[in-house]
C-alpha positions as CSV (number, residue, x, y, z in Angstrom):
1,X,113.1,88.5,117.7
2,X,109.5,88.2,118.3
3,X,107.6,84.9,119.6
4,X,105.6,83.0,117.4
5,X,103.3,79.9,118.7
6,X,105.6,79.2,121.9
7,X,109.2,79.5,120.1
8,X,111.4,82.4,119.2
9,X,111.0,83.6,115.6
10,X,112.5,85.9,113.1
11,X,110.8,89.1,112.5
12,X,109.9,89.3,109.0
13,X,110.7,92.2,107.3
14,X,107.9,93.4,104.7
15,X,109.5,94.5,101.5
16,X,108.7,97.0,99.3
17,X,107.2,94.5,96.9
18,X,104.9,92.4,99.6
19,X,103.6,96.0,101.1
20,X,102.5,97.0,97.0
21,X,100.8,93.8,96.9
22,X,99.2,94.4,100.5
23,X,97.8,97.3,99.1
24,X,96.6,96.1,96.3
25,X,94.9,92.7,97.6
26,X,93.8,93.9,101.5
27,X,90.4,95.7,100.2
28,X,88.8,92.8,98.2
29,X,90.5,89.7,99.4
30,X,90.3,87.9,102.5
31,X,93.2,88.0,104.7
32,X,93.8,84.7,104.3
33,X,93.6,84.9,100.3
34,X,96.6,88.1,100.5
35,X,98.9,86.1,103.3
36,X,98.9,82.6,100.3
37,X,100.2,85.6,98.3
38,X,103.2,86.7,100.6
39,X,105.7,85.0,101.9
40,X,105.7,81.4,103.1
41,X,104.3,81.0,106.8
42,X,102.7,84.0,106.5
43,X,98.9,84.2,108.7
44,X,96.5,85.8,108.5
45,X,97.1,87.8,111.5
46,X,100.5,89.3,110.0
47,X,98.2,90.7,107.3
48,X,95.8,92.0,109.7
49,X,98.1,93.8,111.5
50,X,100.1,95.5,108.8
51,X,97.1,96.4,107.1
52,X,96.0,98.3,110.2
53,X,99.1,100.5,110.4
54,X,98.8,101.4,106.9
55,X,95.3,102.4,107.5
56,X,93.9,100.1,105.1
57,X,89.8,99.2,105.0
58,X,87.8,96.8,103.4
59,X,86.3,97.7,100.2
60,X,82.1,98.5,100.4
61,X,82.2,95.6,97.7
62,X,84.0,93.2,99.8
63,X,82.0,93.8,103.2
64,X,78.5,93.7,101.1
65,X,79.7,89.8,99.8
66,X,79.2,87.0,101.3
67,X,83.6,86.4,101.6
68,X,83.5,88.7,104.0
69,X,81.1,86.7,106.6
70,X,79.5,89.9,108.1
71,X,76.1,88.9,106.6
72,X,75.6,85.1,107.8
73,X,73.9,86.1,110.9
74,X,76.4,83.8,112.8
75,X,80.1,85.1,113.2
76,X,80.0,87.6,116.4
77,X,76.4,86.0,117.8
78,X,78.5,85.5,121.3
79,X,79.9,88.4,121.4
80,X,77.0,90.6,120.8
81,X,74.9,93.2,123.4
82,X,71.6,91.1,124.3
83,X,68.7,93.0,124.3
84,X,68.2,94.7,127.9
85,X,72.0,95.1,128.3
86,X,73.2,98.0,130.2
87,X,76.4,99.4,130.1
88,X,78.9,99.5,132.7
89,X,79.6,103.7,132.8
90,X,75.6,103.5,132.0
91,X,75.5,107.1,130.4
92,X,75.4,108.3,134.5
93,X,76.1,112.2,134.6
94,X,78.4,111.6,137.2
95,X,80.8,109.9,134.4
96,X,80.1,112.6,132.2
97,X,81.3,114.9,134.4
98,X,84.4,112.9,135.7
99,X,85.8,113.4,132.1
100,X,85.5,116.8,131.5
101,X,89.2,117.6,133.2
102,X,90.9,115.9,130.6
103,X,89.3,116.5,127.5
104,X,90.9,118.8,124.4
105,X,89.7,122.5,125.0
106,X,88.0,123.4,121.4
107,X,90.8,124.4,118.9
108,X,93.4,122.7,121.3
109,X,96.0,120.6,119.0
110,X,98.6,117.4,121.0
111,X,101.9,118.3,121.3
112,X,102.9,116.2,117.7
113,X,100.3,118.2,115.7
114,X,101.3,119.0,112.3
115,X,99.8,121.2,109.7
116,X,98.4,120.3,106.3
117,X,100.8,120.2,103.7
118,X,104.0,118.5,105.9
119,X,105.9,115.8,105.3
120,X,106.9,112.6,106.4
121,X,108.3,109.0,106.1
122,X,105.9,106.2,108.1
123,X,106.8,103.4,109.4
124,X,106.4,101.8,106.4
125,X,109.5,103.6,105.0
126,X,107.1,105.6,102.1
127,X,106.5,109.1,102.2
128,X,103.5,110.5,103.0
129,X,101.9,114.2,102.8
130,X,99.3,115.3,105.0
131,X,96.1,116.9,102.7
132,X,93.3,117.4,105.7
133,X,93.3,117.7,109.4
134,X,90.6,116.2,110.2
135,X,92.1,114.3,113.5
136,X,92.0,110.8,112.2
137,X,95.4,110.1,110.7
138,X,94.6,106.9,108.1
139,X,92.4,110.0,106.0
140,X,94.6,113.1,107.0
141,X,98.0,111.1,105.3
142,X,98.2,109.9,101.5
143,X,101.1,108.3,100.0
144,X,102.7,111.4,98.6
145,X,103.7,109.1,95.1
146,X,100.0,108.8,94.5
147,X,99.3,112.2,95.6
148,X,101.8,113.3,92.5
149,X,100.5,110.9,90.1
150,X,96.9,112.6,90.6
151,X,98.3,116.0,90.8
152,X,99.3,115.2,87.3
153,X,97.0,113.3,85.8
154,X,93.8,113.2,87.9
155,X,92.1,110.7,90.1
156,X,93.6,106.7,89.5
157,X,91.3,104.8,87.7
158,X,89.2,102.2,89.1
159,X,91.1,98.7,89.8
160,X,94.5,100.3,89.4
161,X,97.6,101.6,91.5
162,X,100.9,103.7,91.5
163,X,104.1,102.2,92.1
164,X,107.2,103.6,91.4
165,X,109.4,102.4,88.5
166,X,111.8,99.4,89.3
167,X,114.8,100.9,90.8
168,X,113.3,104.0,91.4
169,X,112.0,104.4,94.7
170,X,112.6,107.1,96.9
171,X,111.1,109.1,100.0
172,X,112.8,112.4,98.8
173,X,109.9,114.8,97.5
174,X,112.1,116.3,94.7
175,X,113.0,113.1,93.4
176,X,109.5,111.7,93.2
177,X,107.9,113.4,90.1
178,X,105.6,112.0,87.5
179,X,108.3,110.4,85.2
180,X,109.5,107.8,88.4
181,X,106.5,107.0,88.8
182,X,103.9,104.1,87.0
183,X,100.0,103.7,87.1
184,X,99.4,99.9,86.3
185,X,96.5,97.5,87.1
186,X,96.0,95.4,90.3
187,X,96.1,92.7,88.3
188,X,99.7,93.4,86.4
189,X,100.9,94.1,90.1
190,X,100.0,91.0,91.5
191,X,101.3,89.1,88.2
192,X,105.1,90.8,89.1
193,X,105.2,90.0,92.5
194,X,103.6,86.2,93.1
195,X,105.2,83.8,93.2
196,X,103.2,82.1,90.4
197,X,105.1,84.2,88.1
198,X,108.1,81.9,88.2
199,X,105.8,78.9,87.0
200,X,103.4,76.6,88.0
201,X,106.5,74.4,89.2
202,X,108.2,77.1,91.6
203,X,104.9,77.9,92.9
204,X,104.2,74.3,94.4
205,X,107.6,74.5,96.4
206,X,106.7,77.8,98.1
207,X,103.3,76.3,98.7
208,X,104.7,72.9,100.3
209,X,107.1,74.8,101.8
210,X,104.8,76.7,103.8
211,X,102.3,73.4,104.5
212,X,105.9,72.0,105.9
213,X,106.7,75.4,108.3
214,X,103.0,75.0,109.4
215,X,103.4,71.3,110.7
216,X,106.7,72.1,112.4
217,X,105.2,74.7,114.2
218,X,102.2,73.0,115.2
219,X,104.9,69.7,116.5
220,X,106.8,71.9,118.3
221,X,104.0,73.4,120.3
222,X,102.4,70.1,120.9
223,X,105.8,69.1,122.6
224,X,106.5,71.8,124.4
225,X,102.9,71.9,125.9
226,X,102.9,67.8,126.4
């Protein structure tokens, strides 16, 4: 159970299906735009966070537009160093030196290092294969589905994805060859999983649904706070 604006919650758990779209969406789309996508009451900080353990970034398409609000000149203007600021540590040699005990030796690996080329199943429950070490995991780890796909057929074009094929999905390497696997469009992913493929009708429940979830929520904080 997690708590969720002052009252105890469910944990929602993301399905295969609502992680795809994730994928798909997170780059381009505002957080806000993916979370009307998933399931009702989702926030925008539920897709935030996911998106973070799955290593996910914003496209250099999506930062460069104006959706993203990084350009307006106003979002962060209180947060921001002023000119003449001076850090705390200050750069002082003393710091410098105060560190040194407890830094990696060069060539020194953590205790959980694993070479390229291993295996294994994140948290997300898909299996991933490690093709670099460079120290960052988000690069070192790819989904190893996709990782086949391109092994077979080259890089994924432009605007599309891998999935597996329905009732195929597995995290046992042998299993996950070329045939169980699907390169299809954004777009055709999005159109299986919303909701808005059920109709125009179906769609305007989920969405009341979730204005309804929103104004409990917001009630019952108000009274517990009053």
């Amino acid at each position: 159970m997690t708590k969720s604006r002052g009252i105890l919650a469910p944990r929602h758990r993301w399905t295969e299906a609502e992680i795809e779209l994730l994928l798909a969406t997170y780059p381009d789309q505002t957080a806000q735009a993916v979370a009307a996508q998933l399931w009702p009451g989702c926030v925008p900080h539920h897709v935030h966070t996911k998106a973070k353990k799955l290593g996910l970034k914003k496209s250099e398409a999506f930062l460069a537009s104006a959706a993203s609000g990084r350009l307006d000149g106003v979002r962060g203007a209180a947060t921001r160093f002023q000119p003449g600021h001076r850090p705390v540590a200050g750069g002082t040699a003393a710091m410098i030196e105060a560190g040194i005990p407890t830094r990696f030796a060069p060539g020194q690996h953590p205790s959980n290092h694993r070479p390229v080329g291993s295996l294994r199943v994140a948290s997300i429950g898909y299996l991933q294969i490690k093709l670099t070490d460079t120290g960052y995991p988000p690069r070192d780890w790819v989904m190893y589905h996709r990782h086949v796909w391109e092994q077979a057929h080259g890089p994924i074009p432009e605007g599309h994805m891998v999935v597996f094929k329905r009732g195929r999905f597995s995290t046992n390497p042998e299993e996950i060859t070329p045939e169980w696997l699907e390169c299809i469009s954004k777009q055709e992913h999005m159109l299986r999983h919303t909701v808005h493929q059920y109709g125009p009708d179906i769609a305007e429940v989920v969405r009341l649904r979730g204005a309804i979830t929103s104004q409990i929520r917001k009630r019952t904080k108000a009274l517990e706070q009053s």
